[in-house]
C-alpha atoms as an extended CHARMM CRD file, in Angstrom:
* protein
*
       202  EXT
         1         1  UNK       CA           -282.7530000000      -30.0990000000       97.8210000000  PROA      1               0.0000000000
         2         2  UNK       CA           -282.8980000000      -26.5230000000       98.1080000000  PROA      2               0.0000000000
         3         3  UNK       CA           -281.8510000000      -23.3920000000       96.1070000000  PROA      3               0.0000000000
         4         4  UNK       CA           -281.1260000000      -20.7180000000       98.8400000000  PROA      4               0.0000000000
         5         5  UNK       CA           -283.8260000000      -18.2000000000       97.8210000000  PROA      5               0.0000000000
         6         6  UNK       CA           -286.1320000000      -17.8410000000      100.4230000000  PROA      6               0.0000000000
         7         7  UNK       CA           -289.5750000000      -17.6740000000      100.0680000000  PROA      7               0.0000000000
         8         8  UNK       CA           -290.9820000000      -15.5860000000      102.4130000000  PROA      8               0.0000000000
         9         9  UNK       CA           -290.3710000000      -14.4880000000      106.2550000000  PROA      9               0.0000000000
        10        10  UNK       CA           -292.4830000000      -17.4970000000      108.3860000000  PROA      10              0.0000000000
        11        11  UNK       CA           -292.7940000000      -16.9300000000      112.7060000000  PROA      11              0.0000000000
        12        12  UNK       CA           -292.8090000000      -20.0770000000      115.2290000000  PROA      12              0.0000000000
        13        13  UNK       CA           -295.8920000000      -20.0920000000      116.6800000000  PROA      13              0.0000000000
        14        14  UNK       CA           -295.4110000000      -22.8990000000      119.2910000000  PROA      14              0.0000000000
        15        15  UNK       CA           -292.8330000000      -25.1680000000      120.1290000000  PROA      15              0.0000000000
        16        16  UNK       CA           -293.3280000000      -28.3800000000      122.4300000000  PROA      16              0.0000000000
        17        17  UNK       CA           -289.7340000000      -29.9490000000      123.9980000000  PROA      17              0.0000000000
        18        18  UNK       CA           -290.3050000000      -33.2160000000      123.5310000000  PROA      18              0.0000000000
        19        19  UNK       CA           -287.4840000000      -36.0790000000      125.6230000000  PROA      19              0.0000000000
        20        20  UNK       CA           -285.0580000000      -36.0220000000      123.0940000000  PROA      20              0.0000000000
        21        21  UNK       CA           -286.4120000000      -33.7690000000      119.8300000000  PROA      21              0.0000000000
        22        22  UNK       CA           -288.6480000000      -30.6690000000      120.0410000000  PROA      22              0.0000000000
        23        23  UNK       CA           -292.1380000000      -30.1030000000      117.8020000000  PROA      23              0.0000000000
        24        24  UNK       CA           -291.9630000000      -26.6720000000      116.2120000000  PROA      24              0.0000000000
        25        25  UNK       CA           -295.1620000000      -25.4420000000      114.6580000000  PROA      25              0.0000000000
        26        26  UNK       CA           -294.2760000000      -22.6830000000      112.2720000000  PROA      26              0.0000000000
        27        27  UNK       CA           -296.6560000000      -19.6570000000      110.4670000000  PROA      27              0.0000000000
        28        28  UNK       CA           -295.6870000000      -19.5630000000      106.7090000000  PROA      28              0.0000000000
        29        29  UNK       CA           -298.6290000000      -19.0310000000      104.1760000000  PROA      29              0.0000000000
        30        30  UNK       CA           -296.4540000000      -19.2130000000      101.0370000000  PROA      30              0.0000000000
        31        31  UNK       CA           -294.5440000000      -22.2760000000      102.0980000000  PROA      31              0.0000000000
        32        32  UNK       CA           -297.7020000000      -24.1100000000      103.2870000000  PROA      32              0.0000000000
        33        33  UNK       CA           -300.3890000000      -23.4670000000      100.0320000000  PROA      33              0.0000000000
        34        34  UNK       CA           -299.3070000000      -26.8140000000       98.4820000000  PROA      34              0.0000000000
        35        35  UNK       CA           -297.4810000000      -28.2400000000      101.5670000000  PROA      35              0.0000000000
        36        36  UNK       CA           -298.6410000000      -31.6610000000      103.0360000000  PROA      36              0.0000000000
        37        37  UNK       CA           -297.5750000000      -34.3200000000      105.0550000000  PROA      37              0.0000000000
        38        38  UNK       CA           -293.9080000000      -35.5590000000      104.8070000000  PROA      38              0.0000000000
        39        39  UNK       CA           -292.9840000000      -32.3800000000      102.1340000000  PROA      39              0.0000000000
        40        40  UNK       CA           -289.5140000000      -30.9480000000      103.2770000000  PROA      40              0.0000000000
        41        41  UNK       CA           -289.3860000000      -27.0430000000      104.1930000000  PROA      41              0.0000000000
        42        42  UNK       CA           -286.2680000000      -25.5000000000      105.0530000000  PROA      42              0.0000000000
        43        43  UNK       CA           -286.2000000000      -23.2900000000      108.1640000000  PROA      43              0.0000000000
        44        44  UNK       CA           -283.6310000000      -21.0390000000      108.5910000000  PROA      44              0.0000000000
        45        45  UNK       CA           -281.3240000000      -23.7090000000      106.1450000000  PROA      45              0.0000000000
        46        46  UNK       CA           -282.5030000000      -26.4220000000      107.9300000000  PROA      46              0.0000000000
        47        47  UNK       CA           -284.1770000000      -29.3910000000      106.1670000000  PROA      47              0.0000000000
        48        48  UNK       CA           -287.7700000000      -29.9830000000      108.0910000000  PROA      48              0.0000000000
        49        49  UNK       CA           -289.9580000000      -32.6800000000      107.4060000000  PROA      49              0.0000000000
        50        50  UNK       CA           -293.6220000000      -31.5090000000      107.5050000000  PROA      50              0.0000000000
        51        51  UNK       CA           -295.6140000000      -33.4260000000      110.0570000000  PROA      51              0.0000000000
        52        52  UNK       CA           -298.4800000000      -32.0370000000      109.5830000000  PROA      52              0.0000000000
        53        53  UNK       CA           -300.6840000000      -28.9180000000      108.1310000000  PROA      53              0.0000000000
        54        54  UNK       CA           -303.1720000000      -28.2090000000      111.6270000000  PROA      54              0.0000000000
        55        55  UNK       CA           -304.0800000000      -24.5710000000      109.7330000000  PROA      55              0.0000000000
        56        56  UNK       CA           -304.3400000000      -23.1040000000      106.4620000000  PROA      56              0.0000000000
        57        57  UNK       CA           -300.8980000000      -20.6620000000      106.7120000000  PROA      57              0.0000000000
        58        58  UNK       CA           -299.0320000000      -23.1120000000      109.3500000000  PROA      58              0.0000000000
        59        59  UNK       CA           -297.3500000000      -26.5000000000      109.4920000000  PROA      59              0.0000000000
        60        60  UNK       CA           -295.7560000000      -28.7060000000      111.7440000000  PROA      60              0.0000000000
        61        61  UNK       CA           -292.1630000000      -30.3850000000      112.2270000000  PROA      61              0.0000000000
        62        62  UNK       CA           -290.3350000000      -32.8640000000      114.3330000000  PROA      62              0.0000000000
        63        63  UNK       CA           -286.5800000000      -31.5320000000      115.1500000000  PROA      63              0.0000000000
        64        64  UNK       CA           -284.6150000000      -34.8980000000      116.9520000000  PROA      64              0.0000000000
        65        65  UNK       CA           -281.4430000000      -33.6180000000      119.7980000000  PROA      65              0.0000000000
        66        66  UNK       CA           -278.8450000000      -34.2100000000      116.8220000000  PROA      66              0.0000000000
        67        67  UNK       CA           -280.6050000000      -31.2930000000      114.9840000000  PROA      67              0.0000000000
        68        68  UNK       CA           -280.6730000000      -28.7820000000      118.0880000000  PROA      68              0.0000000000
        69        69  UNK       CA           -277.6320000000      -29.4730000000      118.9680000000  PROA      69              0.0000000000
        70        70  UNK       CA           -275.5940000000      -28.6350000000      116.0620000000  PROA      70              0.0000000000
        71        71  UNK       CA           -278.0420000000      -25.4870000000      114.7020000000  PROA      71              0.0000000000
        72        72  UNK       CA           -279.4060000000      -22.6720000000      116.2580000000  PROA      72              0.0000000000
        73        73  UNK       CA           -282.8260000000      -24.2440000000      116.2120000000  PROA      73              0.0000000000
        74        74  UNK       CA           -282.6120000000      -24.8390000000      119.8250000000  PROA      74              0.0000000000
        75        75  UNK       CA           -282.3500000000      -20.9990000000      120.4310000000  PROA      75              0.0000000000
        76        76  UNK       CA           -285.8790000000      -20.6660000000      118.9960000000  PROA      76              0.0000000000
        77        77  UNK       CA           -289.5410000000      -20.0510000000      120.4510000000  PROA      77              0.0000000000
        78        78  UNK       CA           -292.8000000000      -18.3430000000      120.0290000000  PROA      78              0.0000000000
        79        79  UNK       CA           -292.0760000000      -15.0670000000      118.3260000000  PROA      79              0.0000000000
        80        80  UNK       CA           -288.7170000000      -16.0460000000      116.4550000000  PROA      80              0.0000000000
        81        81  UNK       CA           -289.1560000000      -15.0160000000      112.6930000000  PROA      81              0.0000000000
        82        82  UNK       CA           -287.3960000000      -17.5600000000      110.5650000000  PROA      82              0.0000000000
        83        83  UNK       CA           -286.5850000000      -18.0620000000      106.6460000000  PROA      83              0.0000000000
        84        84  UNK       CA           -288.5100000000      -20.2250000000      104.5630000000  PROA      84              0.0000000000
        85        85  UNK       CA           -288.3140000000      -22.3980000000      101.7850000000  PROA      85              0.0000000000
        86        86  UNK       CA           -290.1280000000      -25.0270000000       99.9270000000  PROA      86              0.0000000000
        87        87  UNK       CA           -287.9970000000      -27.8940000000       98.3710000000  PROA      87              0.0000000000
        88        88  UNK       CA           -287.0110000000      -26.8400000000       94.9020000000  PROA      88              0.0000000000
        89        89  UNK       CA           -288.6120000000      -28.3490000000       91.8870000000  PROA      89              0.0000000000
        90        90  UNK       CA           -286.8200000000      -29.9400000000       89.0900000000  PROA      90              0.0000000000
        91        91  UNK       CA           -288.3530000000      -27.5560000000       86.7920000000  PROA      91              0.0000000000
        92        92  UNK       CA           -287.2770000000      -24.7840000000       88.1690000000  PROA      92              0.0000000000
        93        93  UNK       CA           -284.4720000000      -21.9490000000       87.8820000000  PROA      93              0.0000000000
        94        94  UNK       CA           -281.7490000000      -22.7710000000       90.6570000000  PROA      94              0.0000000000
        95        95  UNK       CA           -281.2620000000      -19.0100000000       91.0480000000  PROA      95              0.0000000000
        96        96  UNK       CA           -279.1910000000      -19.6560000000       94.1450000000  PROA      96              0.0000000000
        97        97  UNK       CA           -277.1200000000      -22.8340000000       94.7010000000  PROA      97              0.0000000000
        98        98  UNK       CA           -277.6920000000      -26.6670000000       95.2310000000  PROA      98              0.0000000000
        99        99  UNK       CA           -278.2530000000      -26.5090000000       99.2640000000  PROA      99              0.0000000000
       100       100  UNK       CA           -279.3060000000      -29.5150000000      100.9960000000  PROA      100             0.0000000000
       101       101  UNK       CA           -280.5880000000      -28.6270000000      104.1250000000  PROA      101             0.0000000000
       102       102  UNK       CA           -278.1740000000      -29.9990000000      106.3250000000  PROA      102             0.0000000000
       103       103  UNK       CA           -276.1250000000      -27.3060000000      108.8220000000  PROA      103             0.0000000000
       104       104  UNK       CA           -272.2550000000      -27.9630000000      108.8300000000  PROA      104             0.0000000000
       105       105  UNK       CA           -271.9730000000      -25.8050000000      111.7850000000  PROA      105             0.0000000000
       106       106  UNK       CA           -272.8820000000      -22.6400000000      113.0140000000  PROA      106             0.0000000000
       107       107  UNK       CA           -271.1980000000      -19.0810000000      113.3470000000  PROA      107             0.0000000000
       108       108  UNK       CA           -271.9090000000      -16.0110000000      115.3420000000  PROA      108             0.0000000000
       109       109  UNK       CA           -272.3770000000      -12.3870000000      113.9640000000  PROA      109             0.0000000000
       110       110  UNK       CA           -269.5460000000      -10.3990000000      114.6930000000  PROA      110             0.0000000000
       111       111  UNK       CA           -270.0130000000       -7.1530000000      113.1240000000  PROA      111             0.0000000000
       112       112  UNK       CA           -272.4000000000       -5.2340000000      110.4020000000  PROA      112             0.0000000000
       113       113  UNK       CA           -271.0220000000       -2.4440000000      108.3700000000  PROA      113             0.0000000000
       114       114  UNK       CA           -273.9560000000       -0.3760000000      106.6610000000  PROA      114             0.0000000000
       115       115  UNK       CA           -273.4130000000        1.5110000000      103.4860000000  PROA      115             0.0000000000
       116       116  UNK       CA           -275.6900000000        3.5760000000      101.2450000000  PROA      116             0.0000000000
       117       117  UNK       CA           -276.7700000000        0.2740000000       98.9570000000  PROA      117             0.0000000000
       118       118  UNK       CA           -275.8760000000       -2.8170000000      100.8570000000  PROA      118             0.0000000000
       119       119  UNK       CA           -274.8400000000       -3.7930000000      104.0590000000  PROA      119             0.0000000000
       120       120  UNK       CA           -271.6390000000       -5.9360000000      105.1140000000  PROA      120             0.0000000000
       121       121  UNK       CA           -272.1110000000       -8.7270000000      107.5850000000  PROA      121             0.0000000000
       122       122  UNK       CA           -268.7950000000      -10.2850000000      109.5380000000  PROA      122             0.0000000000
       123       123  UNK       CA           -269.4860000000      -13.8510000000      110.6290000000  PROA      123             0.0000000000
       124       124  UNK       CA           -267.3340000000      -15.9100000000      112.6000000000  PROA      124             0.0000000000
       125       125  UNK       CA           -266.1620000000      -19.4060000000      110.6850000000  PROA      125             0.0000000000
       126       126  UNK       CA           -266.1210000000      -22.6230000000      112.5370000000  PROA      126             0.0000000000
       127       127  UNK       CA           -262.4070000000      -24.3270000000      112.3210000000  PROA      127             0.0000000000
       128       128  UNK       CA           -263.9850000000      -27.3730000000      111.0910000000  PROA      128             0.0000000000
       129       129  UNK       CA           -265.5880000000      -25.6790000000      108.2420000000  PROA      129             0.0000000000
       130       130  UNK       CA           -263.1120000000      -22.6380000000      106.9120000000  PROA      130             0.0000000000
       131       131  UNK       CA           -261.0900000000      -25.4070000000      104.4250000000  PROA      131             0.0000000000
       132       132  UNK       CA           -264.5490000000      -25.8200000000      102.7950000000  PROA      132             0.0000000000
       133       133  UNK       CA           -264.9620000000      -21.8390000000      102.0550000000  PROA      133             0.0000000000
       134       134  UNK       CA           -263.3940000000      -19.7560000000       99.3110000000  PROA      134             0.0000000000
       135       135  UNK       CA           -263.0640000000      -16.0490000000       98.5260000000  PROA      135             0.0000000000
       136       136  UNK       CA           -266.1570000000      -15.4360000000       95.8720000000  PROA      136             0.0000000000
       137       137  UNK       CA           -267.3660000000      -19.0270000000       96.8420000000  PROA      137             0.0000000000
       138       138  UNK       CA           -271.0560000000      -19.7240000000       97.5710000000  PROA      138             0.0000000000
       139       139  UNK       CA           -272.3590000000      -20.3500000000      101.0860000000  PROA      139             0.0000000000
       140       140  UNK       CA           -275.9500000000      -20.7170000000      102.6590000000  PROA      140             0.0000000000
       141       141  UNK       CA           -276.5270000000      -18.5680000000      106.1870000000  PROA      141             0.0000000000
       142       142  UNK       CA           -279.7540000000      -19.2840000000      107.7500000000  PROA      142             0.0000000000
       143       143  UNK       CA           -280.7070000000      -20.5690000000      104.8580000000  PROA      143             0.0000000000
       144       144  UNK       CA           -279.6410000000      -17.6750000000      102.3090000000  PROA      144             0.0000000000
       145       145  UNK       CA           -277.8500000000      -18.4450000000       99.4550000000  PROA      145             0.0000000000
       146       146  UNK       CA           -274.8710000000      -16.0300000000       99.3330000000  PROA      146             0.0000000000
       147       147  UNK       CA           -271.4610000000      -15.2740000000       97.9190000000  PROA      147             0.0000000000
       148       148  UNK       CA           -268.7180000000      -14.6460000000      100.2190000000  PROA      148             0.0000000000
       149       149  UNK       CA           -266.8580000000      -11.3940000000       99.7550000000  PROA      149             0.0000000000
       150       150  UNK       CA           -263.8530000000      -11.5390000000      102.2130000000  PROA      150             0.0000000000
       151       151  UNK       CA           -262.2760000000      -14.1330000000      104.5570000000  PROA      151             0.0000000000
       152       152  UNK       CA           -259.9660000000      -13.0390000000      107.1980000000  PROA      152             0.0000000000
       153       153  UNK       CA           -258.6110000000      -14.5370000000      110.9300000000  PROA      153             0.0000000000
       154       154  UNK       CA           -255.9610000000      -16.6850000000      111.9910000000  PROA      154             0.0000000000
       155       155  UNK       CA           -256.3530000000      -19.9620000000      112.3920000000  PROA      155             0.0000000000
       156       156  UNK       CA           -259.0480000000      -20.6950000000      114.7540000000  PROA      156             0.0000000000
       157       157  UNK       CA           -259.9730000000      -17.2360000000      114.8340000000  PROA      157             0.0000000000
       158       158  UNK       CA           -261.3430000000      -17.1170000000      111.3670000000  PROA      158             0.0000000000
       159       159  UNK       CA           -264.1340000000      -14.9270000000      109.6530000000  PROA      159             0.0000000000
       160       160  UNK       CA           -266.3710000000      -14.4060000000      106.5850000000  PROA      160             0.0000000000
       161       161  UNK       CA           -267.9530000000      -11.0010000000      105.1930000000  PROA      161             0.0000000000
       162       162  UNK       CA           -271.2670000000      -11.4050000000      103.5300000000  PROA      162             0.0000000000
       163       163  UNK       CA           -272.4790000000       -8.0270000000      101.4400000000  PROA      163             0.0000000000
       164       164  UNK       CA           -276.2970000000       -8.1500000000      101.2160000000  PROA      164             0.0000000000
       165       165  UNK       CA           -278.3830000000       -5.9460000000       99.1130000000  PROA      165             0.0000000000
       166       166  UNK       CA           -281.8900000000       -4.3900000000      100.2740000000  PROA      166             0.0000000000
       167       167  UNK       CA           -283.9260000000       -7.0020000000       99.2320000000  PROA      167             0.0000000000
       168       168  UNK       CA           -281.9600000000       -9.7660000000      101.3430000000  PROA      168             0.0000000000
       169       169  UNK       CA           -282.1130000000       -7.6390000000      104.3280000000  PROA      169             0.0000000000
       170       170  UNK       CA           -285.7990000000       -6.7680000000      104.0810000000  PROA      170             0.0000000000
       171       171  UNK       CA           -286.6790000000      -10.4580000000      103.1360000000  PROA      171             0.0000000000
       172       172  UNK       CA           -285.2900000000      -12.4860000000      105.2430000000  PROA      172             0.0000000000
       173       173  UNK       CA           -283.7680000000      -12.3430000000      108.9800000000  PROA      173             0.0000000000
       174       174  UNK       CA           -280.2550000000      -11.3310000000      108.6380000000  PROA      174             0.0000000000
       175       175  UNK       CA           -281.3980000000       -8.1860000000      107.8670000000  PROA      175             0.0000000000
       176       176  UNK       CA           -281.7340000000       -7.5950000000      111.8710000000  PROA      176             0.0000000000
       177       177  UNK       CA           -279.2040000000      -10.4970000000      112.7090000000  PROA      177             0.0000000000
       178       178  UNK       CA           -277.5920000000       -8.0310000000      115.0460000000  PROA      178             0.0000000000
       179       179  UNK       CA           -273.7620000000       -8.7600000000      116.5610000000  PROA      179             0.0000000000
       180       180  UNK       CA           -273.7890000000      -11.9640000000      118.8910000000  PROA      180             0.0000000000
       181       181  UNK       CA           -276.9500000000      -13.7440000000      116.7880000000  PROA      181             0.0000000000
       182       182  UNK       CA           -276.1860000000      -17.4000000000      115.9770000000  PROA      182             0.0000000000
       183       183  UNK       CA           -276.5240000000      -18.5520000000      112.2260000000  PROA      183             0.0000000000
       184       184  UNK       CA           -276.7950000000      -21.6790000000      110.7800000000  PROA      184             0.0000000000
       185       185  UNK       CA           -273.7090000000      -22.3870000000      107.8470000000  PROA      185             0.0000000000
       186       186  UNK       CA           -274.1200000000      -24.3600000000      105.1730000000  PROA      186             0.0000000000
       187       187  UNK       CA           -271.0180000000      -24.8270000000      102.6870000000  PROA      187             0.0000000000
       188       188  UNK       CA           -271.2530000000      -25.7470000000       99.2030000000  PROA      188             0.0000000000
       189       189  UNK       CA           -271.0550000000      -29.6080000000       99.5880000000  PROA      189             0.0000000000
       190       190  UNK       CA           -269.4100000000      -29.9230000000       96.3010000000  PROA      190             0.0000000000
       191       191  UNK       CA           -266.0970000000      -28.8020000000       98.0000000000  PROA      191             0.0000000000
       192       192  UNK       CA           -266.7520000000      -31.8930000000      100.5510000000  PROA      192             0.0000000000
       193       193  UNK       CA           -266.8870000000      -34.5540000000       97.5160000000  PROA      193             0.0000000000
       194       194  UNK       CA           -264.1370000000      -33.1450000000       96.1700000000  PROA      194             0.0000000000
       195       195  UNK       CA           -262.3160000000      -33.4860000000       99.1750000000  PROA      195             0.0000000000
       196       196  UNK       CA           -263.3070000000      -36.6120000000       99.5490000000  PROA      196             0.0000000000
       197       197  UNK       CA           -262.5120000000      -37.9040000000       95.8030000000  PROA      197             0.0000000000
       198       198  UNK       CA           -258.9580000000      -36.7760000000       96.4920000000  PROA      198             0.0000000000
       199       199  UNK       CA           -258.1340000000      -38.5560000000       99.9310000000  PROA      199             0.0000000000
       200       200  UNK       CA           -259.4250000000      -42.0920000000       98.1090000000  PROA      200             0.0000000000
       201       201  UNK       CA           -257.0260000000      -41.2110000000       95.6210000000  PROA      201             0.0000000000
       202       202  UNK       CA           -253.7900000000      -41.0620000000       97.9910000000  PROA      202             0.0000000000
């Protein structure tokens, strides 16, 4: 389980395509000082199980087809900055929201509006996933916990705005997500039990 704050800014360093899953190995000092073998670490939202820790600032992680097919893991190589987080502790503040680590789909950048103390960020919103998002709701992009500020679209044509502030876009990657870059969604899966609680009930 993760809160949505990322830690720090982490890089693939290698990544070796495997038959059916890929082996990322991925620079993060902060996320790998107490990290060890079979820890989870959440890149870019998505739940990783450490492998192993070859350096002292770098781990290892095993990503099967299932994985790249439904996240924009698959789009990623040497060079590709990614957000990082360390499972959350049960002792500590959940400054973001309860975020598993597990992508519901995926949504492309369709816009960024700059403004003197924030910047807003248009994102395109999978049909299977808009019932699950709400104005002022919380949702996790690449792996940011964030608060959605408008929701517009017809009906398979749908969007989200996203306002971030200076620290989000200086932390962590969507503050260069540029129109056309692939994000990984994550909706608040409290809105899927619910859902669920209420079609047993019928």
């Amino acid at each position: 389980m993760f809160t949505g704050i990322v830690e720090e800014l982490g890089e693939i360093v290698a990544r070796e395509d495997l038959a059916d899953a890929a082996r990322f190995t991925v620079r993060g000092p902060v996320v790998t000082s107490d990290a060890g073998h079979g820890d989870s670490i959440a890149v870019n939202g998505v739940c990783l199980t450490v492998v192993d820790v070859p350096g002292g600032d770098s781990f290892t992680a095993d990503v099967m087809k299932e994985t790249l097919d439904r996240s924009s893991l698959s789009q990623l190589g040497p060079g590709s900055r990614v957000n990082l987080e360390r499972a959350a502790a049960l002792n500590s503040r959940l400054g973001g929201h309860l975020v598993q680590g597990h992508v519901d789909g995926t949504g492309t950048v369709l816009s960024r509006t700059p403004s003197e103390n924030w910047t807003v960020v248009r994102i395109s919103l999978p049909a299977d996933v808009s019932r699950y998002v709400v104005h002022k709701g919380s949702i996790t992009v690449d792996g940011v916990s964030l608060t959605v500020s408008a929701l517009g679209g017809e009906p398979g044509d749908e969007w989200f705005e996203i306002s971030l502030i200076p620290t989000t876009l200086s932390l962590t990657t969507l503050g260069s997500a540029a129109p056309g870059t692939l994000v990984n969604l994550e909706v608040d899966v409290i809105a899927k039990y619910v859902e669920r609680l209420q079609a047993a009930g019928r």
